[in-house]
Structure formats: structure tokens, C-alpha cells
VOMISE-578088 format. One record per residue: x, y, z of N, C-alpha, C in turn; residue number from 1. Coordinates in steps of 0.1 Angstrom, whole numbers, plus 5000, padded with zeros to 4 digits. Layout:
<nodes>
+-------+--------+------+--------+---------+------+-------+--------+------+-----+
! neast ! nnorth !  nup ! caeast ! canorth ! caup ! ceast ! cnorth !  cup !  nr !
+-------+--------+------+--------+---------+------+-------+--------+------+-----+
!     X !      Y !    Z !      X !       Y !    Z !     X !      Y !    Z ! NUM !
...
+-------+--------+------+--------+---------+------+-------+--------+------+-----+
</nodes>
This chain:
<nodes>
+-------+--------+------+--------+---------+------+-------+--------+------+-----+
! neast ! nnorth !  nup ! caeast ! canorth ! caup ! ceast ! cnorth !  cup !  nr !
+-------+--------+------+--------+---------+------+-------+--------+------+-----+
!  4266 !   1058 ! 7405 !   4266 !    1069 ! 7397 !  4267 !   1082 ! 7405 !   1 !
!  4260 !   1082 ! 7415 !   4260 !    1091 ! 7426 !  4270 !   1088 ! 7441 !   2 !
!  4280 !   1084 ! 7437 !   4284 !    1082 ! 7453 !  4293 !   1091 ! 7457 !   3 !
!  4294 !   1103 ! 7451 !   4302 !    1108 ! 7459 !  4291 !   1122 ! 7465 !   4 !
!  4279 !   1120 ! 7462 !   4271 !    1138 ! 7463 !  4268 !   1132 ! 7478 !   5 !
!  4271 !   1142 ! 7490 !   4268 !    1139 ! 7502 !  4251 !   1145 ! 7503 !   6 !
!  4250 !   1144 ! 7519 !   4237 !    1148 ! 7525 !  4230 !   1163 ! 7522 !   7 !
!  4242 !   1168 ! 7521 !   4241 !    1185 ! 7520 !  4237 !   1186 ! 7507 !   8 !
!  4246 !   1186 ! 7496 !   4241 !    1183 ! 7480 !  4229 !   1178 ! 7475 !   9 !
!  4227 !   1166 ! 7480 !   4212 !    1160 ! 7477 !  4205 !   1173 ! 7482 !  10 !
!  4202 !   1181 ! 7493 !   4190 !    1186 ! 7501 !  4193 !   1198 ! 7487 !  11 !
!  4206 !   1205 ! 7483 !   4205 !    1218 ! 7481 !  4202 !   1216 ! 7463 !  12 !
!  4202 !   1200 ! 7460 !   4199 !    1196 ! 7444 !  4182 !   1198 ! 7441 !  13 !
!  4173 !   1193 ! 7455 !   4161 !    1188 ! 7454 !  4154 !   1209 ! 7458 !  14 !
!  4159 !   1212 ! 7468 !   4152 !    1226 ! 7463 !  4156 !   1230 ! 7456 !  15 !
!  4166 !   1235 ! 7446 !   4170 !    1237 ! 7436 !  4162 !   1230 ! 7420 !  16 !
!  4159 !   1225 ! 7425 !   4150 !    1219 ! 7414 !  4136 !   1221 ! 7415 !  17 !
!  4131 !   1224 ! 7431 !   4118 !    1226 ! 7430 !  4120 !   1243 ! 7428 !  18 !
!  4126 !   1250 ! 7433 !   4126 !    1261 ! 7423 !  4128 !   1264 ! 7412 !  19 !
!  4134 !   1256 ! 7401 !   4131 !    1260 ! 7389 !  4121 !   1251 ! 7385 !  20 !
!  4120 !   1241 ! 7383 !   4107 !    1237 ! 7384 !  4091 !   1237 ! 7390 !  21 !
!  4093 !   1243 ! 7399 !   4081 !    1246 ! 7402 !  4072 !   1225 ! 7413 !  22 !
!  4069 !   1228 ! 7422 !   4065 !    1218 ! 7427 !  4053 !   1212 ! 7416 !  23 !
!  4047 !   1221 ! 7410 !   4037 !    1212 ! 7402 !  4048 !   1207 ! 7387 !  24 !
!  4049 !   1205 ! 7383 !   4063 !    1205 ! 7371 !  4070 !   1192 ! 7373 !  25 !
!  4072 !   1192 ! 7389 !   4087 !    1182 ! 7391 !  4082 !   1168 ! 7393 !  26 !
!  4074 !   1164 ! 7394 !   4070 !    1150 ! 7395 !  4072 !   1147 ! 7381 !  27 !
!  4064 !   1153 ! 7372 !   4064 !    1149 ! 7358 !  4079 !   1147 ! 7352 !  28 !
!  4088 !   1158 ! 7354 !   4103 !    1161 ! 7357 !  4109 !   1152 ! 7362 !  29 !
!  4105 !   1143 ! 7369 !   4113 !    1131 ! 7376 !  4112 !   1120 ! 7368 !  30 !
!  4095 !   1118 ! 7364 !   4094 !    1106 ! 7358 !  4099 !   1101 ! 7342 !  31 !
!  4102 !   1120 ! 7336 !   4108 !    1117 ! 7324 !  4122 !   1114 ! 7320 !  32 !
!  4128 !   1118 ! 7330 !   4144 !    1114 ! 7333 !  4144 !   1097 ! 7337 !  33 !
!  4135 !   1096 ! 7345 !   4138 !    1082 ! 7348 !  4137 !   1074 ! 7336 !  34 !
!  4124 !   1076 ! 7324 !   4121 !    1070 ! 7317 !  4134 !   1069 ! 7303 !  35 !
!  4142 !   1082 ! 7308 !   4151 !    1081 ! 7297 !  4161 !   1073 ! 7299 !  36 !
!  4169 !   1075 ! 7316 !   4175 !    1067 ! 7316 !  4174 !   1052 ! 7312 !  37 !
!  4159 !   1047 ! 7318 !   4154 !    1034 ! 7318 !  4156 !   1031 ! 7304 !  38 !
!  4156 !   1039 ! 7289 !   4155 !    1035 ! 7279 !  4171 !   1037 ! 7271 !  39 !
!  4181 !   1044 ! 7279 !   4198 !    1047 ! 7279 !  4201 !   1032 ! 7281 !  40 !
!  4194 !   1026 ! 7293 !   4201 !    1012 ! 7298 !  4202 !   1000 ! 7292 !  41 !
!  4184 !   1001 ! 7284 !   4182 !    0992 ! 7275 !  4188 !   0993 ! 7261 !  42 !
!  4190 !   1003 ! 7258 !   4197 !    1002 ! 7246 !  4213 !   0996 ! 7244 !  43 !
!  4216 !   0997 ! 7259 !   4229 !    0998 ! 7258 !  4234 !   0981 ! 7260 !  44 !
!  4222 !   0981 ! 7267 !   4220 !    0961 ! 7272 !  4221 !   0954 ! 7258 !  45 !
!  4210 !   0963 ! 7251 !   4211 !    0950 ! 7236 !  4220 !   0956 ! 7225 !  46 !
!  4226 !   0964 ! 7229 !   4240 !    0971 ! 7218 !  4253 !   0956 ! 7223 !  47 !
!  4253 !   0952 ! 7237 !   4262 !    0946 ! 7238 !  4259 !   0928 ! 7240 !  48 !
!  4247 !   0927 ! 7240 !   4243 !    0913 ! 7235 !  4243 !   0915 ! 7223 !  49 !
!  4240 !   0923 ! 7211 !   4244 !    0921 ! 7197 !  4258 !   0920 ! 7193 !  50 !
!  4266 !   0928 ! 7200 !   4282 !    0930 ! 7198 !  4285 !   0913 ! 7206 !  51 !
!  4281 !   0909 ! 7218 !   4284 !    0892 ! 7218 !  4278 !   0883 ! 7207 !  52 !
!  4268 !   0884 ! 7208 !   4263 !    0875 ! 7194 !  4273 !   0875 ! 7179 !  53 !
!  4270 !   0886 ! 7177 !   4281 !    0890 ! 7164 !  4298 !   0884 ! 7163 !  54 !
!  4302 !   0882 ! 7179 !   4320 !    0876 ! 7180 !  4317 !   0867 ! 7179 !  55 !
!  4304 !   0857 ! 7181 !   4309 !    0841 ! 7180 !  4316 !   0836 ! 7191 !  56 !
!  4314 !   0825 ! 7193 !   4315 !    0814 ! 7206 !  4330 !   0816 ! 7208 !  57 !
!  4341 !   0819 ! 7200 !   4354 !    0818 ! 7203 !  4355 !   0829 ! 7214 !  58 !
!  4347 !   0842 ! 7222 !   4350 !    0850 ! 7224 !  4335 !   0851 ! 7234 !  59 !
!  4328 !   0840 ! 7241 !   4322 !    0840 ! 7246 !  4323 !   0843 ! 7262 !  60 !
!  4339 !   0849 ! 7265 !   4345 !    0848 ! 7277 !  4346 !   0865 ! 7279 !  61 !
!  4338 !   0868 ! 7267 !   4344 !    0887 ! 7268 !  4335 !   0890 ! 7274 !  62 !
!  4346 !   0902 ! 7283 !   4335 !    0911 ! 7288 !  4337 !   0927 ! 7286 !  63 !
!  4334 !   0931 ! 7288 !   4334 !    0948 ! 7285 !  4341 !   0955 ! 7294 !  64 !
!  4343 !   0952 ! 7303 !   4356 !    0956 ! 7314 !  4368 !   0957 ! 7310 !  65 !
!  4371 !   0946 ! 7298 !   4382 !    0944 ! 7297 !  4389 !   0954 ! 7288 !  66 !
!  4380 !   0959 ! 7283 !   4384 !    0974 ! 7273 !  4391 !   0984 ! 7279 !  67 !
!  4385 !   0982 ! 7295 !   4394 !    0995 ! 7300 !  4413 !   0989 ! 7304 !  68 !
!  4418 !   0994 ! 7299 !   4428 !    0990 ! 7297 !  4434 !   0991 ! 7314 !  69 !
!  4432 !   0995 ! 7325 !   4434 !    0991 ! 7341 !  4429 !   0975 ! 7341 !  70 !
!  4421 !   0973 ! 7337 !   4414 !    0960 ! 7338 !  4419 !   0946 ! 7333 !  71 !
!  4421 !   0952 ! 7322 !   4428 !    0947 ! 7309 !  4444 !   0940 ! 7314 !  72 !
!  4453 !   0951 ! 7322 !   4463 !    0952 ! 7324 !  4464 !   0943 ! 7339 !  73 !
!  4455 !   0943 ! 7345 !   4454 !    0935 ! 7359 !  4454 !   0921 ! 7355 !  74 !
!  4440 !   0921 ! 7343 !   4440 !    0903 ! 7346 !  4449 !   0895 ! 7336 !  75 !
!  4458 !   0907 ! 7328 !   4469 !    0899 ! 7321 !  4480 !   0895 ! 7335 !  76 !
!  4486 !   0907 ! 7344 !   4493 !    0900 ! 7351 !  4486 !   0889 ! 7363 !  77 !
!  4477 !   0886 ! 7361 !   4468 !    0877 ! 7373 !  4473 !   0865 ! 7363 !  78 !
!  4469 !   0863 ! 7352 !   4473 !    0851 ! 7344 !  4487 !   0843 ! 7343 !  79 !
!  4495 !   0855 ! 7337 !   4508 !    0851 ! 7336 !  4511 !   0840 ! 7330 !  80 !
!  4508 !   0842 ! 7319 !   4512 !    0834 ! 7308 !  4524 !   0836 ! 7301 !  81 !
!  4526 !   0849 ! 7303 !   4536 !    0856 ! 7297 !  4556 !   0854 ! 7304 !  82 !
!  4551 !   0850 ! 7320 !   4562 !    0851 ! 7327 !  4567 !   0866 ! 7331 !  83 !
!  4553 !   0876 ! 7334 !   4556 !    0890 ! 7333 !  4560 !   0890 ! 7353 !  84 !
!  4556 !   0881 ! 7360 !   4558 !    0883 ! 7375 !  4575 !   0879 ! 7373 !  85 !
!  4580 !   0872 ! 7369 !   4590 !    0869 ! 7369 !  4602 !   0880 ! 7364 !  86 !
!  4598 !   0886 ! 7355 !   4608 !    0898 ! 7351 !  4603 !   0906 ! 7363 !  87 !
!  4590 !   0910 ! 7365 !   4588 !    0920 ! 7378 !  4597 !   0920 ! 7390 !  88 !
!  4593 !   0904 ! 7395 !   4604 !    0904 ! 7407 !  4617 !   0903 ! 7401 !  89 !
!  4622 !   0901 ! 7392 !   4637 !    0897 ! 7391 !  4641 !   0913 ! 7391 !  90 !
!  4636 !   0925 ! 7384 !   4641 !    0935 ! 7383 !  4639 !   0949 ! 7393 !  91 !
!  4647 !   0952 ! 7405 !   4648 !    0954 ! 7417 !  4652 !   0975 ! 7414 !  92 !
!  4641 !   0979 ! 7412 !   4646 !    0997 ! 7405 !  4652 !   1001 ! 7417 !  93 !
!  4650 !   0999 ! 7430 !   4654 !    1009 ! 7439 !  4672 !   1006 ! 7438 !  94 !
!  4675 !   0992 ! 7436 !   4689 !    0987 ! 7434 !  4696 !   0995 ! 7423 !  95 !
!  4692 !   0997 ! 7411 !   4694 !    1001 ! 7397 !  4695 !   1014 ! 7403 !  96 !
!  4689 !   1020 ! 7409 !   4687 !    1034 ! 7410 !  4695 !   1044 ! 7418 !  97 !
!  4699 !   1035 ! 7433 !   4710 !    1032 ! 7437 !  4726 !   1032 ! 7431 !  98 !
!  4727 !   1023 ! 7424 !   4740 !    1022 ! 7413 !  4739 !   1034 ! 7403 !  99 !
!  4729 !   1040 ! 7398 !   4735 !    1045 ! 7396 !  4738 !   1063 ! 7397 ! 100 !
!  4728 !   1064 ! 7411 !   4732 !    1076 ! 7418 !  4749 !   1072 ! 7420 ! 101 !
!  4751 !   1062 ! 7425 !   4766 !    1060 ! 7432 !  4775 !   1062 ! 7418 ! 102 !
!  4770 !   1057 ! 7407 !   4776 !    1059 ! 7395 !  4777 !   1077 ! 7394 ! 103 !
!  4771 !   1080 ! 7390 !   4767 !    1100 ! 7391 !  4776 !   1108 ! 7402 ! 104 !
!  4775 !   1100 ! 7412 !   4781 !    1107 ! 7428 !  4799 !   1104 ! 7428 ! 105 !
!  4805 !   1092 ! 7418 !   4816 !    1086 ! 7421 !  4817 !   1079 ! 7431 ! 106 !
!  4809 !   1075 ! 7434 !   4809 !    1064 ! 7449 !  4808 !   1050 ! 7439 ! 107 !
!  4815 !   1039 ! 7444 !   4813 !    1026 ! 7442 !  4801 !   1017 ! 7452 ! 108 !
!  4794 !   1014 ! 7448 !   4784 !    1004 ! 7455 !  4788 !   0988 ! 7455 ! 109 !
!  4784 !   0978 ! 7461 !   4786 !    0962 ! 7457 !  4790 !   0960 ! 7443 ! 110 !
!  4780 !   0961 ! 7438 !   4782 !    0954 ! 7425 !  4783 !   0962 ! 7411 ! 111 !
!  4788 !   0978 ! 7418 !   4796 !    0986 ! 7411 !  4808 !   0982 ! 7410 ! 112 !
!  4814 !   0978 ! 7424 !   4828 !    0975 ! 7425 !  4836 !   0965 ! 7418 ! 113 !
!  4828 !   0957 ! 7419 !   4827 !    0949 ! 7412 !  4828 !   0947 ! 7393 ! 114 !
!  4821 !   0955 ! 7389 !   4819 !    0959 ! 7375 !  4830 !   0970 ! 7376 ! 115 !
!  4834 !   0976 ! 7380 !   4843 !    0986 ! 7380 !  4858 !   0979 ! 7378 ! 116 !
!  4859 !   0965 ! 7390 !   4873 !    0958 ! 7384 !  4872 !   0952 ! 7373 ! 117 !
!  4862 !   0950 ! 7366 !   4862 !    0940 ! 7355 !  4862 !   0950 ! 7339 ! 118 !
!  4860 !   0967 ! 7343 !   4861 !    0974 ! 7336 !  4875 !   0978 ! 7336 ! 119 !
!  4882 !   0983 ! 7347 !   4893 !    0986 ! 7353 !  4909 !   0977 ! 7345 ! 120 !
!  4903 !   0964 ! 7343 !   4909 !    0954 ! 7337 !  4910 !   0953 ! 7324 ! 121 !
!  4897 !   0955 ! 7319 !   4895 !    0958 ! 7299 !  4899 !   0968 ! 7299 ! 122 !
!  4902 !   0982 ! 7305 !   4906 !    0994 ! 7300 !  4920 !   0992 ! 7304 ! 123 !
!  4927 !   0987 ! 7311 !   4940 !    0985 ! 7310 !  4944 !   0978 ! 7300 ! 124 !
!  4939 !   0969 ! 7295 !   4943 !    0961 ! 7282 !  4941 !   0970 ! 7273 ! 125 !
!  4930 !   0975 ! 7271 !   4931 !    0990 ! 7259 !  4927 !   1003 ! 7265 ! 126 !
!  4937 !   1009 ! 7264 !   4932 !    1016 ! 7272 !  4926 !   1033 ! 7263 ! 127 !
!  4930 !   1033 ! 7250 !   4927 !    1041 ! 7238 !  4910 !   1040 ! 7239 ! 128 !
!  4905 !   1052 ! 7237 !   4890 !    1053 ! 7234 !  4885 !   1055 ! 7246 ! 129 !
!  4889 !   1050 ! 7259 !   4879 !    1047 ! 7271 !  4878 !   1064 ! 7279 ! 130 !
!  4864 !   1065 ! 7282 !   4860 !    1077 ! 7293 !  4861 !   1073 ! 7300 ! 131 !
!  4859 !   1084 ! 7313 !   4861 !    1081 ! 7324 !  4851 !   1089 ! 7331 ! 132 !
!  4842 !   1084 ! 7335 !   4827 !    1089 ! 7338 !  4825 !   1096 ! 7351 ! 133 !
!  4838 !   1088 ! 7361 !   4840 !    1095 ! 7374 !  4846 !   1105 ! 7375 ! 134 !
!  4853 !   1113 ! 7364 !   4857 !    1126 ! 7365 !  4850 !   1133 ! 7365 ! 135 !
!  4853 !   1147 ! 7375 !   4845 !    1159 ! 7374 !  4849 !   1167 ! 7361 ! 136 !
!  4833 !   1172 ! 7357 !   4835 !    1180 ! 7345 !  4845 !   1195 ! 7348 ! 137 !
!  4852 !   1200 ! 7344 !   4853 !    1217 ! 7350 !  4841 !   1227 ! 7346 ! 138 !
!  4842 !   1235 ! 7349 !   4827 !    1246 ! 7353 !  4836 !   1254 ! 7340 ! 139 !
!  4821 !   1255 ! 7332 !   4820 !    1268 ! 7320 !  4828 !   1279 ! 7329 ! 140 !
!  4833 !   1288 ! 7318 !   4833 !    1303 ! 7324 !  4819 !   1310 ! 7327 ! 141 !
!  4816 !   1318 ! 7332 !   4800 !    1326 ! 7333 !  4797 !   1332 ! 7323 ! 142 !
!  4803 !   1337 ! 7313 !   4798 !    1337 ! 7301 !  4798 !   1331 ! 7286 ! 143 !
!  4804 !   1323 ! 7291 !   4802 !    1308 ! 7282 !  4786 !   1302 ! 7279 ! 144 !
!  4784 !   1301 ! 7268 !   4772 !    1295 ! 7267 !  4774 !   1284 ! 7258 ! 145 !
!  4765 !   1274 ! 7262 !   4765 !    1259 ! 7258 !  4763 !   1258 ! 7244 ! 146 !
!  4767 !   1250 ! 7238 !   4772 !    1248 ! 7224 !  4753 !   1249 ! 7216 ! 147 !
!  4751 !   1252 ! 7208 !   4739 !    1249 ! 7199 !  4740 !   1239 ! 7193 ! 148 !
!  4728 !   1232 ! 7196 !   4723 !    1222 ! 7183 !  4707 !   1228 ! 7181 ! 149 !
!  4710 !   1226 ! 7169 !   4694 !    1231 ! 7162 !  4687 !   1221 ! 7159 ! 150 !
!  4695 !   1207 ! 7157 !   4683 !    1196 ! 7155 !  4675 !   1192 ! 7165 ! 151 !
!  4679 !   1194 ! 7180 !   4675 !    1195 ! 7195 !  4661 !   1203 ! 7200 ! 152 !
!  4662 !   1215 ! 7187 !   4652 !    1223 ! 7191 !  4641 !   1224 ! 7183 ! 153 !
+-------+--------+------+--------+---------+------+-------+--------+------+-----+
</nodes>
């Protein structure tokens, strides 16, 4: 609960407390806080043995961790039931990301080149309808302003 308050903090929390409290005050001050937490804990202990009781045996494996959805999200890929490590590794972003800067830049990469002759080849058989993505756009005039759409905005 406390692990981040260093040595400095604690010293300047405890005078700070005995000055508004008063040294006669603060013992009593200590022991009512403790007593509340001590009774925050227990409440909370049999709030969540009632919520297990209540699911029934199908669901005797829950834990409350698993709500936080980091947690949740870990020990589904630890399981992998789903076959989620296998799409993981199969799908390589820095590759993708790559292709398609080199797509953007007009540079051909491997397996652009590739897709590029096999595009190269269907656009020659038809070649009606097809863009051409590696051309440069021409530059607006300077006071040219970009077309409106209002559904955009």
C-alpha cells in the first residue's frame, strides 16, 4: 500500500501528524484507523467468499485478479486455447510496416516486387479503372484550399 513513500516522507508524515494532532491525541489516532482498516479488510474478505459461494462449484477456479483485465489478458495468452501465439508470431508489423513505407516512398521491397509483377500483369490484362499509387500527386496552388466535406466534420 505504502511502497513507494521513502524515508524522508514517513519522518515528515509522523511530525506532521503529531502536530496536528497533538502527541496526546495520536496514539488514540493510530489505533482508530487501524481498527477501521482492520474492519475495511474484513468486510471485504466476506463480500468475496459470499460472491464465491453464490457462483457455485462451476466457477470455483475464480479469482478476483482476473477482473483486471492485464490479468485477464495474460493468462488468456498463457493458455492458448484460442491459437492467439500463432497469429502473434505469424504476423511480423515491422515487415508490414516496412512494405508499406516502401509502398508510400515508391520503392519496391521483396515481396512488394513481387506483388507488384503479379499486379503489373492483371493491370495489363485490364488495364481500365486501375490507379496508380506510385505516382506523385502535383502540389495545390497556395491558394487552393482542399475540397470540403461536411460529413467529416
Amino acid at each position: 500500500m505504502f511502497n513507494d513513500i521513502g524515508p524522508l516522507e514517513l519522518v515528515t508524515l509522523v511530525v506532521l501528524a503529531v502536530l496536528v494532532f497533538g502527541p496526546e491525541k495520536l496514539p488514540k489516532m493510530i489505533q482508530d484507523v487501524t481498527r477501521t482498516i482492520r474492519k475495511i479488510r474484513e468486510f471485504s474478505e466476506s463480500a468475496k467468499a459470499d460472491i464465491r459461494e453464490e457462483l457455485g462449484p462451476e466457477f470455483k477456479d475464480f479469482e478476483f485478479e482476473d477482473l483486471n483485465p492485464k490479468t485477464f489478458i495474460r493468462k488468456q495468452l498463457d493458455n492458448d486455447d484460442l491459437g492467439l501465439k500463432e497469429i502473434r508470431n505469424g504476423f511480423d508489423l515491422k515487415k508490414e510496416m516496412a512494405e508499406v513505407t516502401d509502398a508510400v516512398h515508391g520503392r519496391e521491397s521483396e515481396s512488394a516486387a513481387s506483388a507488384a509483377s503479379v499486379a503489373s500483369s492483371a493491370s495489363s490484362a485490364s488495364s481500365s479503372g486501375t490507379v496508380d499509387m506510385t505516382k506523385k500527386r502535383e502540389k495545390p496552388e497556395p491558394d487552393e484550399r482542399p475540397p470540403f466535406d461536411a460529413d467529416a466534420t
